[in-house]
C-alpha positions as CSV (number, residue, x, y, z in Angstrom):
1,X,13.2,14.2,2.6
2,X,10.4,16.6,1.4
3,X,7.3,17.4,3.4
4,X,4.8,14.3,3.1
5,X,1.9,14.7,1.5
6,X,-1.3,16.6,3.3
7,X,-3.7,17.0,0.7
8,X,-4.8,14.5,-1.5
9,X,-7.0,14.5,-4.8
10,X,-8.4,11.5,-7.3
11,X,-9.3,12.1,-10.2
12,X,-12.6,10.1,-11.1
13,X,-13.4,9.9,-14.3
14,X,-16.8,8.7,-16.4
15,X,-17.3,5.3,-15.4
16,X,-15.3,5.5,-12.4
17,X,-14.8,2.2,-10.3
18,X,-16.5,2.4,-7.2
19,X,-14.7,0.3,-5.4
20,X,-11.2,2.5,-6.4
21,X,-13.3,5.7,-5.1
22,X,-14.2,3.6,-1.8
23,X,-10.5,2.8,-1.1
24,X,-9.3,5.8,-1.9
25,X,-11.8,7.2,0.9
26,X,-11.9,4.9,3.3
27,X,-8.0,4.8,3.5
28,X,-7.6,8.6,3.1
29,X,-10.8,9.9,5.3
30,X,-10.9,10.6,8.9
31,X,-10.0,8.2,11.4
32,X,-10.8,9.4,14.6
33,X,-8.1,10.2,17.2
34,X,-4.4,9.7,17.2
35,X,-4.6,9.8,13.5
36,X,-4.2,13.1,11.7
37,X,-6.4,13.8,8.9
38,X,-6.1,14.4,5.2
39,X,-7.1,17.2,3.0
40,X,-9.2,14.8,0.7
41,X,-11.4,15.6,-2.3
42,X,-12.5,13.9,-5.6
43,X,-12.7,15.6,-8.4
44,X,-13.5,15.4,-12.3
45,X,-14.0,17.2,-15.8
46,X,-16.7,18.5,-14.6
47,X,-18.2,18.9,-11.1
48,X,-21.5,17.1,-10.9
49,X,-23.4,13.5,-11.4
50,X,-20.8,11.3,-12.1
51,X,-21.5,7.3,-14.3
52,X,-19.9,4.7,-12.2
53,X,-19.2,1.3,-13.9
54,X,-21.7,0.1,-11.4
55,X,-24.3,2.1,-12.7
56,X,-25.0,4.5,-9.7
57,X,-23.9,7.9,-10.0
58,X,-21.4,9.7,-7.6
59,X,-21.5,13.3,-7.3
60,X,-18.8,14.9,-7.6
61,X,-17.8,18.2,-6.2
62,X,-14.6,19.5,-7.4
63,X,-13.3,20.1,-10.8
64,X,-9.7,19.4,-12.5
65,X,-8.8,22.6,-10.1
66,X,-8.3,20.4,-7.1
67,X,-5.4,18.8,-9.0
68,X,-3.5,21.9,-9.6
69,X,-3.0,22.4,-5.5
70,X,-3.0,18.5,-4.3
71,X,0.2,16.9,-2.9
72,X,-0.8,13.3,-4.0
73,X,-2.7,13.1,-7.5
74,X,-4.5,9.4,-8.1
75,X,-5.9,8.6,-11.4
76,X,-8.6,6.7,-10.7
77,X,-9.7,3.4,-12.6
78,X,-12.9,3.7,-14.9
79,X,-14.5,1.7,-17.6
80,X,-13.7,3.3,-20.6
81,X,-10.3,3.5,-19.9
82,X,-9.2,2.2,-23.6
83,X,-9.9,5.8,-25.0
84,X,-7.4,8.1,-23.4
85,X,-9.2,11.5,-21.2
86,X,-9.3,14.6,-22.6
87,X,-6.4,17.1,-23.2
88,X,-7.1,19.3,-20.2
89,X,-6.9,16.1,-17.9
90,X,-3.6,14.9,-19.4
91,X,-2.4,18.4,-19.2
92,X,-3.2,18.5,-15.7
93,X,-1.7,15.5,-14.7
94,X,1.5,16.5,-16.7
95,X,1.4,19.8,-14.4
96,X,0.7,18.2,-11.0
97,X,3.9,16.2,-11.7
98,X,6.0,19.3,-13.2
99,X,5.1,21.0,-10.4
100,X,6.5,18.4,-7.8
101,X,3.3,16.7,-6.8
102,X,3.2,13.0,-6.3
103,X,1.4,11.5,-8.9
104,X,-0.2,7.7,-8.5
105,X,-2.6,5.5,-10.2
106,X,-4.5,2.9,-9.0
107,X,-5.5,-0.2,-11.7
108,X,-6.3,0.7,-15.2
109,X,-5.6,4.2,-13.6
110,X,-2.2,3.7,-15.1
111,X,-3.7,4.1,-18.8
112,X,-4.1,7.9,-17.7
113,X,-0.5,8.5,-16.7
114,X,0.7,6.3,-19.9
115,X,-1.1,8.5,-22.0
116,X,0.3,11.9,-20.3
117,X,3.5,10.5,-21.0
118,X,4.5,9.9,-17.3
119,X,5.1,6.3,-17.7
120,X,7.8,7.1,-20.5
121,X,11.2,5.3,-19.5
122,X,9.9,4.2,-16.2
123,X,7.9,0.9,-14.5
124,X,4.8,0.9,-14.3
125,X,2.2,-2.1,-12.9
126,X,-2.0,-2.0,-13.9
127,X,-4.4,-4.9,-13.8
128,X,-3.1,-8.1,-14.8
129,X,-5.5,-8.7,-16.9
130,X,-4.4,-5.7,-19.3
131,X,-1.0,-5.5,-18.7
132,X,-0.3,-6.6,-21.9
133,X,-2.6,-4.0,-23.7
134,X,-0.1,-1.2,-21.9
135,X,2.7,-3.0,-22.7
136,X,1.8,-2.9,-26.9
137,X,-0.2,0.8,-26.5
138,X,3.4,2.5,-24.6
139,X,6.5,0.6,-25.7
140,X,8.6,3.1,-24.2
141,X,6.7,1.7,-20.6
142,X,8.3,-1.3,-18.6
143,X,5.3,-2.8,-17.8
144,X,5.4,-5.0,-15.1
145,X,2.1,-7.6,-14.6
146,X,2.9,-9.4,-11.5
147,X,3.9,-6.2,-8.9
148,X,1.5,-5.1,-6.1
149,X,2.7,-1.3,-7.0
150,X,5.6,0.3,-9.1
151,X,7.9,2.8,-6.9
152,X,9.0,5.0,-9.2
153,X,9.9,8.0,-7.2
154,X,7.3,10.6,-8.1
155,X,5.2,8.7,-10.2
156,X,4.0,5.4,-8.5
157,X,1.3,3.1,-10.2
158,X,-1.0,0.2,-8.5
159,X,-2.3,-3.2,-9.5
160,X,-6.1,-4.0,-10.1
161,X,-9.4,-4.1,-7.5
162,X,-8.2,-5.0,-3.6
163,X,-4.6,-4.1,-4.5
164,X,-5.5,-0.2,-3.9
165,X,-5.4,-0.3,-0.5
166,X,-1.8,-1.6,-0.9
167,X,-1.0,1.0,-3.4
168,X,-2.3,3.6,-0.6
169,X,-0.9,2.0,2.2
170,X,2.7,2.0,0.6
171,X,2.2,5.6,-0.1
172,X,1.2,6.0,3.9
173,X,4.3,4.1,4.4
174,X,6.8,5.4,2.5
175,X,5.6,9.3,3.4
176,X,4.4,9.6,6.6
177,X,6.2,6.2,7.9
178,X,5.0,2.7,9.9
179,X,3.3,3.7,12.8
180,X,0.7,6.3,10.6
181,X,0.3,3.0,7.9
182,X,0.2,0.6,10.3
183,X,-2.5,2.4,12.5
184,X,-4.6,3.4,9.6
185,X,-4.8,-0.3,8.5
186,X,-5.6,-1.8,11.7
187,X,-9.0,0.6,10.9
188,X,-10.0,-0.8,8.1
189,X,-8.8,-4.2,9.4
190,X,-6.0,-5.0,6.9
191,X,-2.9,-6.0,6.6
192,X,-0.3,-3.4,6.5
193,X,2.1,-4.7,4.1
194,X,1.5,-7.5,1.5
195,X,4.6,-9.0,-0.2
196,X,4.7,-11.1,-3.2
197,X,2.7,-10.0,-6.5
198,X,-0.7,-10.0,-7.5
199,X,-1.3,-13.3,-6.7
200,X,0.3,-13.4,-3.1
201,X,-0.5,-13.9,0.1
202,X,-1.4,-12.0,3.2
203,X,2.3,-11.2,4.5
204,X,1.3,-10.3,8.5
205,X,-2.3,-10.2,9.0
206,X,-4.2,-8.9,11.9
207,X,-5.4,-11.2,15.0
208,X,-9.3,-9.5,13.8
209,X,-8.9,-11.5,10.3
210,X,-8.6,-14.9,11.8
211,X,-11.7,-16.1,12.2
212,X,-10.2,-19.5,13.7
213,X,-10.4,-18.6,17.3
214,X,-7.5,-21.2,18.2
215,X,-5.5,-19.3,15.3
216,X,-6.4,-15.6,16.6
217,X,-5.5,-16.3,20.1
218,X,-2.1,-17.9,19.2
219,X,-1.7,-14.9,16.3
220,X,-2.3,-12.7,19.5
221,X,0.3,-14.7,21.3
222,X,2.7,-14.4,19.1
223,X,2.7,-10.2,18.4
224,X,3.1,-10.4,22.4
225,X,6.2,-12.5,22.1
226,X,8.0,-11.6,19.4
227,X,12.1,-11.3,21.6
228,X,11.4,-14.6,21.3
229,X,12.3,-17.8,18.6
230,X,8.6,-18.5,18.0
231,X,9.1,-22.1,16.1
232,X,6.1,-23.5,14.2
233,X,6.2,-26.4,16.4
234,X,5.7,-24.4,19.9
235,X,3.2,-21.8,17.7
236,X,1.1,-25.3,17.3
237,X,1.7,-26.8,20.6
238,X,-0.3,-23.2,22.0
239,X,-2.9,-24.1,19.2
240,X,-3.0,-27.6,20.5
241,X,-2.7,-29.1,17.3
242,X,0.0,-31.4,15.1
243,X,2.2,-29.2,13.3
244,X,1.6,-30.4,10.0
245,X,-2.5,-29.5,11.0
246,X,-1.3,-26.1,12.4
247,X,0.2,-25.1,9.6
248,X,-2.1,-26.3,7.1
249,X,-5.5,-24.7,8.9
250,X,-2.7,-21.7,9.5
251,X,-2.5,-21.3,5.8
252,X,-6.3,-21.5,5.2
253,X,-6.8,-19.2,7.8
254,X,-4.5,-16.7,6.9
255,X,-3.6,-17.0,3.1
256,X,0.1,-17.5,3.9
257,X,2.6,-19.5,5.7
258,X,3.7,-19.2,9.2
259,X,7.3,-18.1,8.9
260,X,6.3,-15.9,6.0
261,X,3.5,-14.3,8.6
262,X,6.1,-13.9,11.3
263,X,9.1,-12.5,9.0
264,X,6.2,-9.3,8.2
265,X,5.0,-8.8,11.6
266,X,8.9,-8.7,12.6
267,X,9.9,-6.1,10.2
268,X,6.5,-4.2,10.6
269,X,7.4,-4.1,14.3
270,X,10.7,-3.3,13.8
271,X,9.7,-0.4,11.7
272,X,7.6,1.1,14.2
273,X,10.0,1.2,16.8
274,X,12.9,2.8,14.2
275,X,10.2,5.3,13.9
276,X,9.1,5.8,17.3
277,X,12.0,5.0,19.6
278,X,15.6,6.0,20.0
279,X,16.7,2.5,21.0
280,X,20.0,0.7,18.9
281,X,19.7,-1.2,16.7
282,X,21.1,-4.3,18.3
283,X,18.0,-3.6,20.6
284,X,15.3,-3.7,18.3
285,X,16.6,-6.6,16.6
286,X,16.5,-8.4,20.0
287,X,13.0,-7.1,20.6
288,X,11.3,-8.3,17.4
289,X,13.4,-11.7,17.5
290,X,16.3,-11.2,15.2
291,X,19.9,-12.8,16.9
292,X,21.4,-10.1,15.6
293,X,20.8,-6.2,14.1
294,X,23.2,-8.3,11.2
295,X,20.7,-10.7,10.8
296,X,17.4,-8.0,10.7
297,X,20.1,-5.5,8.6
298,X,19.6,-8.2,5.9
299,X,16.1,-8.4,6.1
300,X,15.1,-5.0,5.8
301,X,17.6,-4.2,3.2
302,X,15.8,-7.6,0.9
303,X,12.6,-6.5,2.4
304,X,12.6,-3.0,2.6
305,X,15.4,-1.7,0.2
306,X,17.7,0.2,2.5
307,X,19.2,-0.9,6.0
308,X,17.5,0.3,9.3
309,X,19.6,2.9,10.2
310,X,19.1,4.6,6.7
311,X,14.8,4.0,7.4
312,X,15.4,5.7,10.7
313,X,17.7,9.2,9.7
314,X,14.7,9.2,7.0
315,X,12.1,9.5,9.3
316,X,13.3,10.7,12.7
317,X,16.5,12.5,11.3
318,X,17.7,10.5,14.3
319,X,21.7,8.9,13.5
């Protein structure tokens, strides 16, 4: 596995979204103790006032230069993204990626990478609401609408608005592992893995989100409790309500379903202590409430796309 990725630079063109430049930040900024920092920096064409699609200009300090040295290269959603950039952006977004850099786009970000001819023979995800427009532009681009993100090795693209911060947070994930991902989205009060598509639901979402105090403190109960079964109807027995009640305010609450909530906070947990421990397997399956380390083998390998062990030697180089 190569070295993850330290420093980081978007690429923000004229008419830049800012709410992609405001993910990108928040998620890549500083984040107090415990959490090691990022070399971040935005860049465009030019350095300088920069249009936003909001109509308030971002300065922006660093030039195409800052793409030439970054580990991770995003291509930022921006307004005009139906005309392709200019040749030297293309051309350095062509390098980045020659040169082994990871290169990522966020939304209509992925009209950038399409154009520079990074998308050719691979998936790719955008917006939704232009998928279709890629599809017909780059034929030789598997487009695929309905995908949170597109994992295609050294080129991964994101879907539209919110769906940056999963885009980031996979990239967190996948690169510097569970705990850094998982730590970085309790600060900005996400949660850290969504599964499903672009219209899915919240897969484990934090206690902080539930603003159902009954909810939260059975949501708390729950993370504190995981070795065990955790049925729906004892989940609403601690909320004192019906289970039919439980799980429909639990869904309105939340945006997802009970055993769907509990099946990501399992793995999430079970991730972190791959990562962080040196227990067995058969032990961390017991801990996060799997019968078996069969039973969570087959979840992580559906969820996840290799088996635990494989996630662990990964990450801890730990057999």
């Amino acid at each position: 596995m190569s070295s993850p990725f330290v420093t980081v630079a978007a690429y923000a063109p004229p008419g830049v979204g800012l709410l992609a430049v405001g993910i990108v930040a928040e998620v890549f900024g500083p984040h107090g103790e415990g959490v090691p920092g990022f070399d971040f920096a935005l860049c465009t064409d030019r350095p300088g006032p920069v249009p936003t699609d909001m109509g308030v200009p971002l300065t922006v300090p660093h030039g195409l230069d800052r793409l030439a040295s970054a580990d991770l290269v995003i291509a930022l959603p921006w307004a005009d993204f139906r005309t392709p950039p200019g040749r030297a952006v293309l051309a350095a977004l062509r390098d980045a990626h020659e040169r082994g850099a990871l290169v990522s786009a966020h939304c209509v970000g992925a009209f950038a990478l399409a154009a520079a001819g990074l998308l050719d023979g691979r998936r790719a995800t955008t917006h939704w609401r232009f998928a279709d427009l890629l599809a017909r532009r780059h034929p030789d681009v598997t487009v695929e609408p309905d995908a949170l993100y597109i994992d295609e090795g050294r080129v991964v693209t994101g879907a539209g608005a919110a769906a940056g911060f999963d885009l980031c947070l996979h990239l967190l994930r996948r690169e510097h592992g569970a705990a850094m991902a998982n730590a970085i989205a309790r600060d900005v009060v996400l949660p850290s893995h969504r599964d499903g598509g672009q219209a899915q639901y919240l897969a484990a979402p934090a206690p902080e989100d539930c603003r159902d105090e009954r909810l939260a403190k059975v949501l708390a109960w729950a993370r504190e409790n995981l070795h065990q079964p955790l049925p729906v109807a004892e989940l609403a027995r601690r909320a004192v309500m019906s289970r039919r009640s439980f799980a429909r305010r639990f869904t309105a609450a939340t945006g997802t379903t009970p055993h769907a909530w509990l099946r990501g906070l399992r793995l999430s947990s079970a991730e972190e202590l791959l990562e962080t421990t040196d227990l067995p397997v058969e032990e961390i399956a017991r801990r996060v409430g799997y019968g078996s380390a069969a039973v969570l083998r087959e979840q992580f390998v559906r969820r996840r796309g290799v088996p635990p062990r494989s996630y662990r030697r990964a990450f801890t180089n730990t057999p």
